[in-house]
C-alpha positions in Angstrom: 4.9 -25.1 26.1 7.9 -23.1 26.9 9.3 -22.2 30.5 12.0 -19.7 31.3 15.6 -20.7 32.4 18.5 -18.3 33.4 21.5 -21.3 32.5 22.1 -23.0 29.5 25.4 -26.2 29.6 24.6 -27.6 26.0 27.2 -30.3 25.0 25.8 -32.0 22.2 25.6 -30.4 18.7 27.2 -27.4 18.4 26.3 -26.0 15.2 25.4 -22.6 14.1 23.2 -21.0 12.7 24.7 -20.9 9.3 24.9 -24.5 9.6 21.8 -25.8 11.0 19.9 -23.1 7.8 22.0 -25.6 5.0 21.3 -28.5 6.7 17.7 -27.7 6.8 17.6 -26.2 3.7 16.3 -22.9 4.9 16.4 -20.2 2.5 16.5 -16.4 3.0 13.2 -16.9 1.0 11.8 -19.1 3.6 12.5 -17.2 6.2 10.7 -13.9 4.1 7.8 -15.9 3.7 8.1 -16.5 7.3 8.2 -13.0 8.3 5.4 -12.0 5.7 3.1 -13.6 8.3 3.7 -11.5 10.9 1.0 -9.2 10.2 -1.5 -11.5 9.8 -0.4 -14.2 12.9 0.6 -11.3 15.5 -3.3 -9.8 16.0 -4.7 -13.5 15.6 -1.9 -14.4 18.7 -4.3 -14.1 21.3 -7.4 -16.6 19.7 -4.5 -19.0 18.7 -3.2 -19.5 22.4 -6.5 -20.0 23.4 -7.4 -22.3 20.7 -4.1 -24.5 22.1 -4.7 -23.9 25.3 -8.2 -25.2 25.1 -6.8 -28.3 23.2 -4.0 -28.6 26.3 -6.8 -28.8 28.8 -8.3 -31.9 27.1 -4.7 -33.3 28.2 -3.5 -35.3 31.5 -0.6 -33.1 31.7 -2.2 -30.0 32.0 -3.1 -30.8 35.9 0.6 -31.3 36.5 1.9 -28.6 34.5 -0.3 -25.4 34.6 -3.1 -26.2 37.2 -0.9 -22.7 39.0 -2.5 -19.9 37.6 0.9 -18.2 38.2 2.4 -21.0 36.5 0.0 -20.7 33.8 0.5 -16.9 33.0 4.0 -17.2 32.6 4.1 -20.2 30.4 1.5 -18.1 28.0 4.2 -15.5 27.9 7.1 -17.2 27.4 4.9 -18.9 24.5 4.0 -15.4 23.0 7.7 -14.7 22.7 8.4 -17.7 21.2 6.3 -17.1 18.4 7.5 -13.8 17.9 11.1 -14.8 17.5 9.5 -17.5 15.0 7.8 -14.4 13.3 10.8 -12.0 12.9 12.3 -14.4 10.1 15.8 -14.6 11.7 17.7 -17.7 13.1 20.6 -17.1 14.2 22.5 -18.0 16.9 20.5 -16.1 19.4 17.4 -17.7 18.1 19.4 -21.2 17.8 20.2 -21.1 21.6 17.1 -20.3 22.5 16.0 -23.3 21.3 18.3 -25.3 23.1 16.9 -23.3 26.2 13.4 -24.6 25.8 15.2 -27.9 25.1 17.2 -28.1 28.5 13.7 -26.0 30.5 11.2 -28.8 29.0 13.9 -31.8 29.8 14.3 -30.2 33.6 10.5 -30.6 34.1 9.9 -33.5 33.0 7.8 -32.7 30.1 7.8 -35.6 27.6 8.9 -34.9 24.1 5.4 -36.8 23.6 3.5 -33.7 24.5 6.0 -31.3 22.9 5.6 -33.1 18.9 1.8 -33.3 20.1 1.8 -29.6 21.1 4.2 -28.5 17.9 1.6 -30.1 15.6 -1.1 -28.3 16.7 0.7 -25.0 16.4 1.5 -25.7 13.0 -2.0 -26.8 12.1 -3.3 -23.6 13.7 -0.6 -21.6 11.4 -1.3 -23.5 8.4 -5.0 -22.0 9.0 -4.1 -18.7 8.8 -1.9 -19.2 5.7 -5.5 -20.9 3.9 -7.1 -17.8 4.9 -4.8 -15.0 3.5 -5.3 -14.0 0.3 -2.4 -15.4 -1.8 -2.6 -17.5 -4.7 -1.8 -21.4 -4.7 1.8 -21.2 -5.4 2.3 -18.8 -2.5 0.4 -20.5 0.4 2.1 -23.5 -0.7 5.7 -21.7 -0.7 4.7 -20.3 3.0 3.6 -23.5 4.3 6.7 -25.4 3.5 8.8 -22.7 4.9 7.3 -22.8 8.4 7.5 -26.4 8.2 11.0 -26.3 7.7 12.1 -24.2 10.7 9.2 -26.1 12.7 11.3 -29.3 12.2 14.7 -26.8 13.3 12.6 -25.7 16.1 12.0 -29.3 16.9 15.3 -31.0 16.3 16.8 -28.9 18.2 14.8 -29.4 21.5 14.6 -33.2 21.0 18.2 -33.3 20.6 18.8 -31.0 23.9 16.2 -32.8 25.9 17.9 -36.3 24.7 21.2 -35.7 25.9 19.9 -33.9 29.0 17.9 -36.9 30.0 20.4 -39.5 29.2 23.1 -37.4 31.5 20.1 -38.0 34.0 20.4 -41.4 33.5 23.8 -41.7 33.4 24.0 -39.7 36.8 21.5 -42.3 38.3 23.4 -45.2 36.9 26.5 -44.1 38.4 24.9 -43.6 42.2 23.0 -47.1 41.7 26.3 -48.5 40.9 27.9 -47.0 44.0 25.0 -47.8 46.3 25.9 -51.3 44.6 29.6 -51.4 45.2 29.7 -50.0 49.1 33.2 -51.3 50.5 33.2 -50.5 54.0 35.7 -50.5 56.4 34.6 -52.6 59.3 37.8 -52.6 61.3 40.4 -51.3 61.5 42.5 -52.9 58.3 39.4 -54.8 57.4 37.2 -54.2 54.2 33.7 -55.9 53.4 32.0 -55.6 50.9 28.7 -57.7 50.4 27.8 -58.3 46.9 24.3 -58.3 46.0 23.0 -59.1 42.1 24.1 -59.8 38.9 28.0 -59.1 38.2 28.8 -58.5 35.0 31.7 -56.8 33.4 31.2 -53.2 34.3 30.2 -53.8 37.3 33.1 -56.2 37.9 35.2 -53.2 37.0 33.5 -50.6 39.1 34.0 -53.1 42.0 38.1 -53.8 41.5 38.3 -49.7 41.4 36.1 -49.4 44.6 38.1 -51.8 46.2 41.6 -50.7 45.1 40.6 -47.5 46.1 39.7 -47.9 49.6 42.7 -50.0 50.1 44.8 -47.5 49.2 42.7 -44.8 51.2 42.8 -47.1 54.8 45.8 -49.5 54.0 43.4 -52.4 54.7 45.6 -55.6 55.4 42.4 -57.8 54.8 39.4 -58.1 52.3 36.4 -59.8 52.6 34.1 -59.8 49.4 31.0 -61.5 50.2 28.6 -63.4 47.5 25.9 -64.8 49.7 23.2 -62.4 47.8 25.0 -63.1 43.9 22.2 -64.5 41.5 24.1 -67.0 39.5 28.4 -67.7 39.3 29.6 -69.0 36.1 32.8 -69.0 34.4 32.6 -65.7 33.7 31.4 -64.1 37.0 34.5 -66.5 38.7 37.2 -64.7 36.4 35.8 -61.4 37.5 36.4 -62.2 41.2 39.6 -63.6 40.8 40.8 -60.9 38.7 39.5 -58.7 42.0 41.2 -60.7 44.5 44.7 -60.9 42.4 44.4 -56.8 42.1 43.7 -56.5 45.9 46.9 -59.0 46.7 49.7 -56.8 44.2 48.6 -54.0 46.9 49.6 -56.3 49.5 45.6 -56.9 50.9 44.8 -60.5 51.3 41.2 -61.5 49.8 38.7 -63.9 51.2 35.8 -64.9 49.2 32.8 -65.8 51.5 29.2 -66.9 51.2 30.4 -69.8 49.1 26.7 -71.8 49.4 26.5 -75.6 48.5 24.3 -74.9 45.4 27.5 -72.3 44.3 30.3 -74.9 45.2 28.7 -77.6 43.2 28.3 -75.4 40.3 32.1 -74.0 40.1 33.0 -78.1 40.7 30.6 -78.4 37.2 32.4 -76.0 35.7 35.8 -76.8 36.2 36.5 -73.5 37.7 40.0 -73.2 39.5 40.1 -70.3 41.7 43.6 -70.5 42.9 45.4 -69.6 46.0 42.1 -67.5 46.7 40.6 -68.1 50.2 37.2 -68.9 50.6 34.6 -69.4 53.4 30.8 -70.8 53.7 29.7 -67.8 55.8 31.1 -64.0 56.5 31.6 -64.6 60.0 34.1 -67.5 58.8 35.7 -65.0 56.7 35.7 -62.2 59.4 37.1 -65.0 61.9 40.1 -65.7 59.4 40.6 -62.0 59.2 40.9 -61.2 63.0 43.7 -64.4 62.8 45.6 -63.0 60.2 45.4 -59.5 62.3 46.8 -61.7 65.7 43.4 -60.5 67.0 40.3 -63.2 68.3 37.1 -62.7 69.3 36.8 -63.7 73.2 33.1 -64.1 75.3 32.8 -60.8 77.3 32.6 -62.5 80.9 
Protein backbone atom coordinates (compact mmCIF):
# COMPACT_ATOMS: atom_id res chain seq x y z
CA UNK A 1 0.00 0.00 0.00
CA UNK A 2 2.25 2.77 -1.08
CA UNK A 3 1.13 6.46 -2.18
CA UNK A 4 3.29 9.05 -3.76
CA UNK A 5 4.67 12.17 -1.96
CA UNK A 6 6.76 15.00 -3.48
CA UNK A 7 8.42 16.17 0.40
CA UNK A 8 10.18 14.15 2.67
CA UNK A 9 11.28 16.22 6.64
CA UNK A 10 12.64 12.91 8.36
CA UNK A 11 14.07 13.65 11.81
CA UNK A 12 14.41 10.49 13.42
CA UNK A 13 17.12 7.92 12.53
CA UNK A 14 19.35 9.06 10.22
CA UNK A 15 21.38 6.16 9.21
CA UNK A 16 22.61 5.11 5.89
CA UNK A 17 22.56 2.64 4.01
CA UNK A 18 25.83 1.17 4.92
CA UNK A 19 24.60 1.28 8.31
CA UNK A 20 21.09 0.07 8.36
CA UNK A 21 22.81 -3.34 5.76
CA UNK A 22 25.24 -4.18 9.26
CA UNK A 23 22.68 -3.66 11.44
CA UNK A 24 20.39 -5.90 9.65
CA UNK A 25 22.90 -8.08 8.73
CA UNK A 26 22.33 -7.89 5.04
CA UNK A 27 24.94 -9.31 2.93
CA UNK A 28 25.91 -8.58 -0.73
CA UNK A 29 24.83 -12.37 -0.86
CA UNK A 30 21.42 -11.47 0.31
CA UNK A 31 20.88 -8.92 -1.70
CA UNK A 32 22.13 -11.43 -4.94
CA UNK A 33 19.76 -13.86 -3.93
CA UNK A 34 17.44 -11.04 -3.86
CA UNK A 35 18.03 -9.96 -7.29
CA UNK A 36 18.19 -13.67 -8.65
CA UNK A 37 14.33 -13.39 -8.26
CA UNK A 38 13.73 -10.93 -10.56
CA UNK A 39 13.21 -13.08 -13.31
CA UNK A 40 10.93 -15.23 -11.88
CA UNK A 41 8.76 -12.47 -9.55
CA UNK A 42 8.73 -9.59 -12.47
CA UNK A 43 6.23 -11.74 -15.10
CA UNK A 44 4.34 -13.21 -12.03
CA UNK A 45 3.88 -9.12 -10.81
CA UNK A 46 0.65 -8.77 -12.25
CA UNK A 47 -1.24 -12.28 -10.58
CA UNK A 48 0.60 -11.30 -7.28
CA UNK A 49 -1.17 -7.70 -7.07
CA UNK A 50 -4.20 -9.20 -7.79
CA UNK A 51 -3.78 -12.04 -5.42
CA UNK A 52 -3.24 -8.94 -2.60
CA UNK A 53 -5.58 -6.92 -3.90
CA UNK A 54 -8.23 -9.52 -3.70
CA UNK A 55 -7.05 -10.25 -0.01
CA UNK A 56 -7.26 -6.15 0.54
CA UNK A 57 -10.95 -6.16 -0.53
CA UNK A 58 -11.87 -8.63 2.19
CA UNK A 59 -10.64 -5.61 4.38
CA UNK A 60 -12.65 -2.48 6.09
CA UNK A 61 -9.99 -0.23 4.86
CA UNK A 62 -10.26 -0.87 1.38
CA UNK A 63 -13.78 1.37 1.24
CA UNK A 64 -11.78 4.29 2.70
CA UNK A 65 -8.69 3.83 0.92
CA UNK A 66 -9.09 2.75 -2.77
CA UNK A 67 -13.00 2.75 -3.31
CA UNK A 68 -11.54 5.83 -6.25
CA UNK A 69 -10.75 3.94 -9.16
CA UNK A 70 -8.23 6.80 -9.80
CA UNK A 71 -7.04 6.35 -6.43
CA UNK A 72 -6.80 2.73 -6.97
CA UNK A 73 -4.64 2.75 -10.23
CA UNK A 74 -2.11 4.80 -8.83
CA UNK A 75 -1.64 2.99 -5.57
CA UNK A 76 -1.18 -0.32 -7.91
CA UNK A 77 1.63 1.62 -9.53
CA UNK A 78 3.34 3.02 -6.95
CA UNK A 79 3.16 -0.67 -5.53
CA UNK A 80 4.73 -2.11 -8.85
CA UNK A 81 7.72 0.20 -8.34
CA UNK A 82 8.11 -0.68 -5.02
CA UNK A 83 8.69 -4.15 -5.76
CA UNK A 84 10.98 -3.37 -8.43
CA UNK A 85 13.36 -1.42 -6.29
CA UNK A 86 12.97 -4.46 -3.84
CA UNK A 87 13.99 -6.61 -6.94
CA UNK A 88 17.12 -4.79 -8.27
CA UNK A 89 19.18 -5.98 -5.07
CA UNK A 90 20.40 -2.53 -4.06
CA UNK A 91 19.67 -0.43 -0.88
CA UNK A 92 21.15 2.37 -0.69
CA UNK A 93 20.40 5.57 0.29
CA UNK A 94 18.01 6.20 -2.54
CA UNK A 95 16.22 3.08 -1.75
CA UNK A 96 16.61 3.89 2.14
CA UNK A 97 14.75 7.24 1.64
CA UNK A 98 12.31 5.84 -0.22
CA UNK A 99 11.27 4.01 2.46
CA UNK A 100 11.00 6.75 4.78
CA UNK A 101 8.71 8.21 1.97
CA UNK A 102 6.12 5.47 2.17
CA UNK A 103 6.71 5.89 5.94
CA UNK A 104 5.84 9.76 6.10
CA UNK A 105 2.88 9.02 2.72
CA UNK A 106 1.16 6.06 4.89
CA UNK A 107 1.49 8.21 8.37
CA UNK A 108 -0.20 11.40 6.38
CA UNK A 109 -3.24 9.17 5.44
CA UNK A 110 -3.93 7.72 8.14
CA UNK A 111 -3.21 4.25 7.27
CA UNK A 112 -2.55 2.14 10.44
CA UNK A 113 0.72 0.40 10.76
CA UNK A 114 -1.95 -2.51 11.54
CA UNK A 115 -2.83 -2.84 7.87
CA UNK A 116 0.75 -2.20 6.72
CA UNK A 117 2.48 -5.51 8.91
CA UNK A 118 -0.91 -7.25 7.74
CA UNK A 119 -0.36 -6.16 4.12
CA UNK A 120 3.72 -6.80 4.38
CA UNK A 121 2.94 -10.35 5.48
CA UNK A 122 1.02 -11.24 2.82
CA UNK A 123 3.59 -9.97 0.30
CA UNK A 124 6.07 -11.99 1.73
CA UNK A 125 3.90 -15.14 1.90
CA UNK A 126 3.14 -14.53 -1.80
CA UNK A 127 7.09 -14.33 -2.44
CA UNK A 128 7.94 -17.17 -0.36
CA UNK A 129 5.55 -18.98 -2.99
CA UNK A 130 7.38 -18.28 -5.78
CA UNK A 131 10.74 -19.18 -4.13
CA UNK A 132 8.92 -23.00 -3.26
CA UNK A 133 8.22 -23.11 -6.91
CA UNK A 134 11.63 -22.38 -8.51
CA UNK A 135 13.75 -24.95 -9.09
CA UNK A 136 16.59 -24.73 -6.59
CA UNK A 137 17.68 -27.17 -4.17
CA UNK A 138 16.85 -26.97 -0.28
CA UNK A 139 19.80 -25.00 0.81
CA UNK A 140 19.07 -22.38 -1.76
CA UNK A 141 15.31 -21.63 -1.25
CA UNK A 142 16.18 -21.56 2.28
CA UNK A 143 19.18 -18.97 1.66
CA UNK A 144 16.58 -16.84 -0.61
CA UNK A 145 13.91 -16.85 1.86
CA UNK A 146 15.88 -15.49 4.71
CA UNK A 147 17.31 -12.89 2.55
CA UNK A 148 13.99 -11.35 1.63
CA UNK A 149 13.10 -11.60 5.04
CA UNK A 150 15.79 -9.56 6.13
CA UNK A 151 15.21 -6.49 3.97
CA UNK A 152 11.36 -7.09 4.55
CA UNK A 153 12.00 -6.39 8.29
CA UNK A 154 14.44 -3.01 6.77
CA UNK A 155 11.60 -2.28 4.60
CA UNK A 156 9.40 -2.36 7.69
CA UNK A 157 11.42 -0.78 10.36
CA UNK A 158 11.99 1.80 8.52
CA UNK A 159 8.31 2.86 7.84
CA UNK A 160 7.22 2.06 11.39
CA UNK A 161 9.84 4.19 12.68
CA UNK A 162 8.88 7.23 10.11
CA UNK A 163 5.22 6.79 10.65
CA UNK A 164 5.99 6.73 14.67
CA UNK A 165 7.64 9.93 14.87
CA UNK A 166 5.31 11.41 12.28
CA UNK A 167 2.30 10.63 14.34
CA UNK A 168 3.64 11.41 17.67
CA UNK A 169 4.66 15.18 16.09
CA UNK A 170 0.83 14.94 15.35
CA UNK A 171 0.19 14.53 18.75
CA UNK A 172 2.49 16.63 20.04
CA UNK A 173 1.03 19.47 17.61
CA UNK A 174 -2.47 18.67 19.02
CA UNK A 175 -1.27 18.68 22.59
CA UNK A 176 0.20 22.01 22.21
CA UNK A 177 -3.22 23.73 20.59
CA UNK A 178 -5.33 21.76 23.45
CA UNK A 179 -3.08 23.31 25.88
CA UNK A 180 -3.51 26.84 24.48
CA UNK A 181 -7.18 26.47 23.89
CA UNK A 182 -6.66 25.51 27.73
CA UNK A 183 -4.59 28.51 28.83
CA UNK A 184 -6.64 31.55 26.96
CA UNK A 185 -5.63 34.82 28.96
CA UNK A 186 -7.61 37.47 27.67
CA UNK A 187 -7.50 40.91 27.97
CA UNK A 188 -10.85 42.10 29.13
CA UNK A 189 -9.95 45.71 29.71
CA UNK A 190 -7.90 47.72 29.22
CA UNK A 191 -4.99 46.63 31.94
CA UNK A 192 -7.04 43.75 32.97
CA UNK A 193 -6.33 39.96 32.25
CA UNK A 194 -8.70 36.92 32.96
CA UNK A 195 -8.14 33.86 32.57
CA UNK A 196 -10.74 31.24 33.60
CA UNK A 197 -9.28 27.98 34.55
CA UNK A 198 -11.09 24.93 33.56
CA UNK A 199 -9.64 21.09 34.57
CA UNK A 200 -7.03 19.41 36.20
CA UNK A 201 -3.76 21.54 36.77
CA UNK A 202 -0.94 19.83 37.00
CA UNK A 203 2.69 20.76 36.62
CA UNK A 204 2.98 21.31 32.96
CA UNK A 205 0.08 22.82 32.67
CA UNK A 206 0.86 25.01 35.71
CA UNK A 207 3.96 25.97 33.69
CA UNK A 208 2.23 26.61 30.37
CA UNK A 209 -0.09 28.87 32.41
CA UNK A 210 2.73 31.22 34.34
CA UNK A 211 4.36 31.62 30.63
CA UNK A 212 0.89 32.51 29.06
CA UNK A 213 0.36 34.90 31.70
CA UNK A 214 3.81 36.43 31.89
CA UNK A 215 3.55 36.83 28.38
CA UNK A 216 0.53 38.78 27.92
CA UNK A 217 1.53 41.00 30.65
CA UNK A 218 4.40 41.94 29.16
CA UNK A 219 2.58 42.24 25.65
CA UNK A 220 -0.51 44.73 27.18
CA UNK A 221 1.30 45.98 30.47
CA UNK A 222 -1.79 44.62 32.35
CA UNK A 223 -1.84 46.32 35.87
CA UNK A 224 -4.35 43.56 37.08
CA UNK A 225 -4.86 39.64 36.89
CA UNK A 226 -7.68 37.74 37.58
CA UNK A 227 -7.11 33.87 37.44
CA UNK A 228 -10.38 32.19 37.94
CA UNK A 229 -10.91 28.49 39.41
CA UNK A 230 -14.59 28.21 39.51
CA UNK A 231 -14.30 25.18 36.77
CA UNK A 232 -10.83 23.48 38.69
CA UNK A 233 -11.61 19.72 39.52
CA UNK A 234 -9.93 19.26 42.73
CA UNK A 235 -7.10 21.96 44.80
CA UNK A 236 -4.57 20.28 46.91
CA UNK A 237 -1.37 21.22 48.20
CA UNK A 238 0.07 20.84 45.13
CA UNK A 239 -2.33 22.58 42.75
CA UNK A 240 -2.16 25.68 45.61
CA UNK A 241 1.74 25.96 45.09
CA UNK A 242 1.24 26.14 41.48
CA UNK A 243 -1.01 29.18 41.75
CA UNK A 244 0.90 30.89 44.06
CA UNK A 245 3.98 30.40 42.29
CA UNK A 246 1.75 32.13 39.33
CA UNK A 247 0.51 34.95 41.19
CA UNK A 248 4.22 35.73 42.81
CA UNK A 249 5.66 35.65 38.96
CA UNK A 250 2.72 37.97 37.82
CA UNK A 251 3.57 40.54 40.95
CA UNK A 252 7.79 40.71 40.23
CA UNK A 253 6.30 42.20 36.81
CA UNK A 254 4.50 44.62 38.79
CA UNK A 255 0.59 42.91 37.93
CA UNK A 256 -1.38 42.38 41.02
CA UNK A 257 -3.16 38.74 41.10
CA UNK A 258 -6.56 37.92 42.30
CA UNK A 259 -7.57 34.42 42.69
CA UNK A 260 -11.41 34.11 42.25
CA UNK A 261 -14.05 31.31 42.24
CA UNK A 262 -12.83 30.37 45.66
CA UNK A 263 -16.20 27.93 46.42
CA UNK A 264 -17.06 26.86 50.08
CA UNK A 265 -16.29 23.08 49.25
CA UNK A 266 -12.54 24.61 47.99
CA UNK A 267 -12.07 26.96 51.12
CA UNK A 268 -12.77 24.21 53.47
CA UNK A 269 -10.40 22.02 51.84
CA UNK A 270 -7.20 24.50 51.65
CA UNK A 271 -8.43 25.18 55.68
CA UNK A 272 -7.85 21.06 55.83
CA UNK A 273 -4.86 21.24 54.43
CA UNK A 274 -3.08 23.87 56.08
CA UNK A 275 -2.58 25.74 52.97
CA UNK A 276 -1.23 29.45 53.42
CA UNK A 277 -1.60 31.36 50.37
CA UNK A 278 -0.12 34.59 51.37
CA UNK A 279 -0.61 38.12 50.61
CA UNK A 280 -2.60 36.64 47.46
CA UNK A 281 -6.09 38.14 46.99
CA UNK A 282 -8.90 36.06 46.65
CA UNK A 283 -12.71 36.35 45.89
CA UNK A 284 -15.93 33.88 45.97
CA UNK A 285 -17.05 35.04 42.49
CA UNK A 286 -15.28 36.77 39.23
CA UNK A 287 -17.39 39.64 39.30
CA UNK A 288 -15.91 40.20 43.00
CA UNK A 289 -12.58 39.92 41.47
CA UNK A 290 -13.38 42.17 38.39
CA UNK A 291 -15.00 44.68 41.02
CA UNK A 292 -11.60 44.76 43.00
CA UNK A 293 -9.85 45.32 39.75
CA UNK A 294 -11.85 48.37 38.43
CA UNK A 295 -10.94 49.87 42.32
CA UNK A 296 -7.53 49.29 41.99
CA UNK A 297 -7.78 51.03 38.33
CA UNK A 298 -9.81 54.20 40.20
CA UNK A 299 -12.55 53.06 37.90
CA UNK A 300 -16.42 51.66 39.23
CA UNK A 301 -19.08 50.30 37.62
CA UNK A 302 -22.18 52.91 37.79
CA UNK A 303 -26.19 51.93 36.66
CA UNK A 304 -26.62 53.54 33.17
CA UNK A 305 -29.68 55.90 34.00
Amino acid sequence: MQFETNYLHFAGDVRDASSLRKLYEISEKDLESIKSLEPLMLPQMDKMMDDFYRWLMEQPEYEQFFSDPKLLKHAQKMQHIHWQKFLAGHVDDEYVQHRRIIGETHARIGLSMTMFFAGMTIFHNLISEIIQDKSANAKEKVATTDAVAKVLHLDTGIVCEVYTIMSNDTIAAQSKSLMEMSTPVTQIWDNILLLPLVGIVDSKRALDIRNAVLSSISRTRARVFILDISGVAVVDTAVANHLIKIAKATRLMGCESTLSGISPSIAETMIELGIDIGALKTTATMMDALEGAFQRLGMRITKAN
